[in-house]
C-alpha positions in Angstrom: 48.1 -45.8 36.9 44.6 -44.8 36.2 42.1 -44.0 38.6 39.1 -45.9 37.3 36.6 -44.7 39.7 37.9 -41.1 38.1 37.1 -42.2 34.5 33.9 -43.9 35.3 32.7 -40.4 36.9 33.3 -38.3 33.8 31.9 -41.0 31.5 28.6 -40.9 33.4 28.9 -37.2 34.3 29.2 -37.0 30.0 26.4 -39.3 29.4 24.4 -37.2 31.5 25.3 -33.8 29.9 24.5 -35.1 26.6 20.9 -36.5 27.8 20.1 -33.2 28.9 21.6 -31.3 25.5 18.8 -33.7 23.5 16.3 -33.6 25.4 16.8 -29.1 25.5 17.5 -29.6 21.6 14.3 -31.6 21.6 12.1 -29.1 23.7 13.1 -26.0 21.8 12.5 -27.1 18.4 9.2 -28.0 19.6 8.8 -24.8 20.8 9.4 -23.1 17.4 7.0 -25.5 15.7 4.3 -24.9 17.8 5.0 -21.0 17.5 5.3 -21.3 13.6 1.9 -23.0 13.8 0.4 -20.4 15.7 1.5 -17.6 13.3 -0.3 -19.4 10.2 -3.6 -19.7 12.0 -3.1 -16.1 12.7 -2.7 -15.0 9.5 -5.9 -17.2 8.6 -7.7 -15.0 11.0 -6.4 -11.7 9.3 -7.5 -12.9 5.8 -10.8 -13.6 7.6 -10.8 -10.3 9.2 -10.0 -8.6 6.1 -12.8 -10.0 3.9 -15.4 -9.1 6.7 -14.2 -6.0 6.7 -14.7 -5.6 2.6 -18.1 -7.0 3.0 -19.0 -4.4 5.6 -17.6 -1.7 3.5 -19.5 -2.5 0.6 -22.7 -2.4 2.6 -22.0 0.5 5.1 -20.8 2.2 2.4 -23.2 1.5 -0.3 -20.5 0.9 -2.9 -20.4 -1.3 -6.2 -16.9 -2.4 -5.3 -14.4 -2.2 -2.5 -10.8 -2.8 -2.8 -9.2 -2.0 1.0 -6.0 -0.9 -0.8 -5.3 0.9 -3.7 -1.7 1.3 -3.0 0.3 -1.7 -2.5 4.0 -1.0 -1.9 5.5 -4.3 -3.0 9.5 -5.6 -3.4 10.3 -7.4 -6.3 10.5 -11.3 -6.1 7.2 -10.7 -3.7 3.8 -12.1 -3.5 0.8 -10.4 -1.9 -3.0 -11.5 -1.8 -5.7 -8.7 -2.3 -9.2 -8.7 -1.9 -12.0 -7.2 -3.6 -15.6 -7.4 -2.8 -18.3 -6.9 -5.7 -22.0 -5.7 -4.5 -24.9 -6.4 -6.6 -27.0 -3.3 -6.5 -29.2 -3.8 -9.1 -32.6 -5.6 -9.6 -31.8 -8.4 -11.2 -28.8 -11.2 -11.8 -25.5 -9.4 -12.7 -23.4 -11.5 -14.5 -19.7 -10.0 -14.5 -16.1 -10.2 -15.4 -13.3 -8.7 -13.6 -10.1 -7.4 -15.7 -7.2 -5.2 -15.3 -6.6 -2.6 -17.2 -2.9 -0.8 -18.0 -3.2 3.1 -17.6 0.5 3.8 -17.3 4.2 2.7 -15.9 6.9 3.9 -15.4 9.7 5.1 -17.7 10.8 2.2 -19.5 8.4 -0.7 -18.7 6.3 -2.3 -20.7 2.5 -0.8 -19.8 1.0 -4.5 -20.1 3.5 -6.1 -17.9 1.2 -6.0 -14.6 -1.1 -8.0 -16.5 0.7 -11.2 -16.3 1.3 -10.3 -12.4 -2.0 -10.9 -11.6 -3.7 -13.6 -10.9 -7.6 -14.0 -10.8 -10.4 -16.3 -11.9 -11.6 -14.7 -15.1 -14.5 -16.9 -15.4 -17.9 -15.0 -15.6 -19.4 -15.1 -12.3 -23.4 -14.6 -11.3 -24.4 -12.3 -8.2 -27.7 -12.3 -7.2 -29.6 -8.9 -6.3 -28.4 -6.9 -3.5 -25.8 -10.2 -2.9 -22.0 -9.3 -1.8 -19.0 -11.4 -3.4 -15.4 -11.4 -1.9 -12.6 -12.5 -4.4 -8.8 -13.0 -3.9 -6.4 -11.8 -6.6 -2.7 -12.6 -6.5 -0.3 -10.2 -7.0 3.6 -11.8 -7.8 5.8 -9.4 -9.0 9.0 -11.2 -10.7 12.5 -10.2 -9.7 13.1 -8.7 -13.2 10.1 -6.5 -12.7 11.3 -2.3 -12.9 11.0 -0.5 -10.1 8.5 2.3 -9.8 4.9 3.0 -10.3 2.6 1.5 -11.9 -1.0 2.5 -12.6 -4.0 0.0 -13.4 -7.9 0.9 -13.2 -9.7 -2.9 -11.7 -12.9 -3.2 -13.9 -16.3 -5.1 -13.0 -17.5 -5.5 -16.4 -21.3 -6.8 -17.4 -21.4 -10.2 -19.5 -21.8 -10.3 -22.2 -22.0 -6.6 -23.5 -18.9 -5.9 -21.6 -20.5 -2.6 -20.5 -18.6 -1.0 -16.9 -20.7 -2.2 -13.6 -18.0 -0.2 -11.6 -14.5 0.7 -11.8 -11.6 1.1 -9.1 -8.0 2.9 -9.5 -5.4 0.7 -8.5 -1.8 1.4 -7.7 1.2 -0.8 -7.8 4.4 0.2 -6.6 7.7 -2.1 -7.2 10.7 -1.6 -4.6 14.4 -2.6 -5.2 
């Protein structure tokens, strides 16, 4: 014969266990959301951090244009965001256009290819005298992409008689 007072212990006894199994399963994956949370308004702060530091380079260092890589050691599928910063130093409105262009690849790949990689607001934009610009560019290398280097000079160019403002080497290189 069956002990009931026996069964009704391990029912509640299981009842129990499996309220404190939800309410742990509950807890942790609050946990991870708030954490995941945390690591995007981080990385806000380093985008932040990163275009004050371009500003401050372009002034510190009196320069046309600052780029705070020109290496980027990338893996193919990837995406990366760089930022430039563009200093009036003239004495009047500079009215510009930034472009890419090819200077060499590696053996095999098509020169123009990192030219559909990036991507930038070509629009012309107006800078007032002795004014500091920050601009993003994305870099998204496809998986197809061939591995090695790949060399690019970054142009600021005057609109409309497409003359140079300034000029920055950049290097791309694509990992396997």
């Amino acid at each position: 014969m069956l002990n009931k007072k026996a069964s009704l212990e391990l029912s509640i006894r299981t009842i129990v266990i499996v309220i404190l199994a939800m309410t742990l399963l509950g807890l942790g994956l609050g946990f991870i959301r708030n954490m995941f949370s945390d690591i995007g308004g981080l990385s806000e702060d380093v985008t932040e951090q990163i275009r004050q530091q371009v500003l401050n380079d372009l002034i510190t260092n009196d320069k046309k244009v600052s780029f705070p890589k020109t290496e980027i050691k990338i893996g193919k599928g990837d995406a990366e965001i760089l930022v430039v910063g563009i200093r009036n130093k003239e004495d009047e409105i500079l009215s510009y256009k930034m472009s890419f262009t090819p200077q060499s690849a590696p053996e095999g790949a098509e020169v123009n290819a990192p030219l559909s990689w990036l991507q930038y607001n070509q629009n012309v934009h107006q800078l007032s005298s002795s004014d500091s610009d920050v601009r993003n560019i994305r870099l998204n290398i496809p998986r197809d992409a061939k591995a090695g280097s790949y060399f690019l000079t970054f142009d600021v160019k005057k609109d409309p008689t497409n003359e140079i403002y300034a000029q920055k080497d950049l290097f791309i290189v694509v990992r396997d």
